[in-house]
C-alpha positions in Angstrom: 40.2 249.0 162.1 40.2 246.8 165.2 39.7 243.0 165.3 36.9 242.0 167.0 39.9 240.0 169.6 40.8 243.0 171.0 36.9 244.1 172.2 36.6 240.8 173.4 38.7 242.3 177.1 36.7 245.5 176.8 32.9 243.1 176.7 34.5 241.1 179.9 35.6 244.5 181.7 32.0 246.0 181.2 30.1 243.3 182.0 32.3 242.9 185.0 31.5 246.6 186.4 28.0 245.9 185.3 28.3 243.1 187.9 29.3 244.7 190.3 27.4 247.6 190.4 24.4 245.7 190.4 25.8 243.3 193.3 26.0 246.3 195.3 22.6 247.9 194.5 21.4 244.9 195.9 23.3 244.7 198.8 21.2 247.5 200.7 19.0 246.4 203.6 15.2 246.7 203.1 13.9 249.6 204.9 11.0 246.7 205.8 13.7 244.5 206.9 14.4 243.7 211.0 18.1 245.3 210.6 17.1 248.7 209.0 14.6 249.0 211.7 17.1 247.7 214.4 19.7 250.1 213.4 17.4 253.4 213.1 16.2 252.6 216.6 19.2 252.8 217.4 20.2 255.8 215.7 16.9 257.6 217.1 18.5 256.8 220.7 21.9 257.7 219.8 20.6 261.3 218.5 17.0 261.7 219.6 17.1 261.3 223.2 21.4 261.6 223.7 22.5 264.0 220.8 19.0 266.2 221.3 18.8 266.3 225.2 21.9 266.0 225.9 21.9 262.5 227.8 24.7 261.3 228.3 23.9 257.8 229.6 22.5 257.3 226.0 26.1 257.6 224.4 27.6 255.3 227.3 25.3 252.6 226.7 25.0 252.8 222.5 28.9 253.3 222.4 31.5 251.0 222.1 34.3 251.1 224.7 36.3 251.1 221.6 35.2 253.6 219.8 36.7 256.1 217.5 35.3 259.0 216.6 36.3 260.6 213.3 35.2 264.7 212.7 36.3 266.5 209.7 36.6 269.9 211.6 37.1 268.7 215.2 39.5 265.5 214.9 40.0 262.3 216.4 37.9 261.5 219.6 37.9 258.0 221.6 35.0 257.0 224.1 36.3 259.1 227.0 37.5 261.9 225.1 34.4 262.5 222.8 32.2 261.9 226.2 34.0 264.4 228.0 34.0 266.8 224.9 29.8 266.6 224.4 29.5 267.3 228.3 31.5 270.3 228.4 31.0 271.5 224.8 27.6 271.4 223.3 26.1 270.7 226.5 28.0 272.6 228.8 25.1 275.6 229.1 22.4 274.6 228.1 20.5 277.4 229.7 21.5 279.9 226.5 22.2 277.2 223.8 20.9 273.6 222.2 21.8 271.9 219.5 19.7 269.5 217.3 20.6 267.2 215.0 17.7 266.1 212.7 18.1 263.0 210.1 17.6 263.9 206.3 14.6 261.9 205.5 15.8 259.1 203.0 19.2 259.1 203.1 19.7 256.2 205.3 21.2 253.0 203.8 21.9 250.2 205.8 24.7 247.7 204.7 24.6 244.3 206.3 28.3 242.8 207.2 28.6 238.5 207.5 31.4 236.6 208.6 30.9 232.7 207.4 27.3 234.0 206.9 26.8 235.0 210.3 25.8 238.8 210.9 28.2 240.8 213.1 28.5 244.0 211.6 26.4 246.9 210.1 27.5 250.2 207.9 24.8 252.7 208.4 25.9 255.8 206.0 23.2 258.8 205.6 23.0 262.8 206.2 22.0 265.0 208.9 21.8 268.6 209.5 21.8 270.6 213.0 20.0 273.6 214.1 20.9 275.5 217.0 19.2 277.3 219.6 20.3 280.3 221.7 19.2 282.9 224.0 21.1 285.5 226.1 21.5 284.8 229.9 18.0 285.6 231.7 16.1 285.0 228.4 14.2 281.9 227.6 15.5 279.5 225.3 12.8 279.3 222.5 11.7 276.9 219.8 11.0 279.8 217.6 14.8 280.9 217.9 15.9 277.5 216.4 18.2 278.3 213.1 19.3 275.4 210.6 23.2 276.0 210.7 24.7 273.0 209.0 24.8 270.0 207.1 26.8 266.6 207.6 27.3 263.4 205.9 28.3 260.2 208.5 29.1 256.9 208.0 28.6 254.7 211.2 29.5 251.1 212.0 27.3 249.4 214.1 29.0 246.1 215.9 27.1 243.5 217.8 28.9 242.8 221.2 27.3 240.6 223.3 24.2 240.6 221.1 23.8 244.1 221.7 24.6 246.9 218.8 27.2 248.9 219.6 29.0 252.2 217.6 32.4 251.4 217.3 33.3 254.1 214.8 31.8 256.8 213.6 33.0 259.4 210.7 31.4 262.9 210.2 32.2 264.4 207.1 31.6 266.9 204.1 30.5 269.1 207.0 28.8 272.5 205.8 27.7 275.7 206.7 23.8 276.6 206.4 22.5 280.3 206.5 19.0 279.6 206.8 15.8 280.5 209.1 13.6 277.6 209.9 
């Protein structure tokens, strides 16, 4: 049988986790609050009106000139390189093929980041999926033609340069295939 001594370490552990856990339950921004709604404006340009339509100037402006870009099936991308890539990749014909990313309602969290309690950083983690468009050459590029083709989690840090937000890394992960007709 074990002295109550010995549980005493185990209570302290628990109650520590305990702690913890609920510190960082806590820790999420209100989706109410200025900063969620700061940072999902952002996101909406970043994927909206650059990602969606292909405009470039979008990513130039919301980037970072130091950012890193971090794909679980394509690699390691910087500013120039990832630029470069979207222009001649996903948007290089966009005659026969778009792609559309589309955020997973709810799966947003917003964590705020302080340094001496001044804010100068935000984690924005959620999911997306993509749906892709295509048409042969001398066809029409339909709506109706649009396929769900995958799912991605990301996890994006938002930095304020100059008082303005700025992606300054980005990882997309736990990318996966989706066979369905939307």
């Amino acid at each position: 049988m074990k002295s109550n001594q010995s549980l005493i370490p185990l209570k302290f552990l628990l109650i520590g986790i305990f702690f913890i856990q609920t510190q960082l339950g806590f820790s999420q921004e209100s989706k109410n609050s200025i900063l969620y709604k700061t940072i999902m404006a952002k996101d909406s340009l970043l994927f909206d009106i650059g990602f969606n339509t292909c405009d470039i100037k979008q990513f130039e402006n919301l980037f970072s000139d130091e950012l890193e870009f971090y794909h679980d099936k394509d690699g390691f991308s910087n500013k120039a390189d990832f630029l470069k890539s979207f222009k001649n990749g996903l948007c290089g014909s966009q005659e026969t093929y778009r792609s559309r990313r589309e955020l997973v309602a709810g799966s947003t969290e917003i964590y705020p980041l302080y340094k001496k309690g001044v804010l100068y950083a935000a984690i924005q983690i959620g999911i997306h999926q993509f749906y892709e468009t295509t048409a042969t050459k001398g066809e029409p590029l339909l709506k109706k033609n649009e396929k769900l083709v995958g799912k991605a989690k990301f996890t994006h840090l938002w930095i304020l340069e100059n008082n303005e937000w700025k992606l300054k890394r980005a990882l997309s992960y736990d990318h996966s295939a989706v066979n369905s007709k939307q």
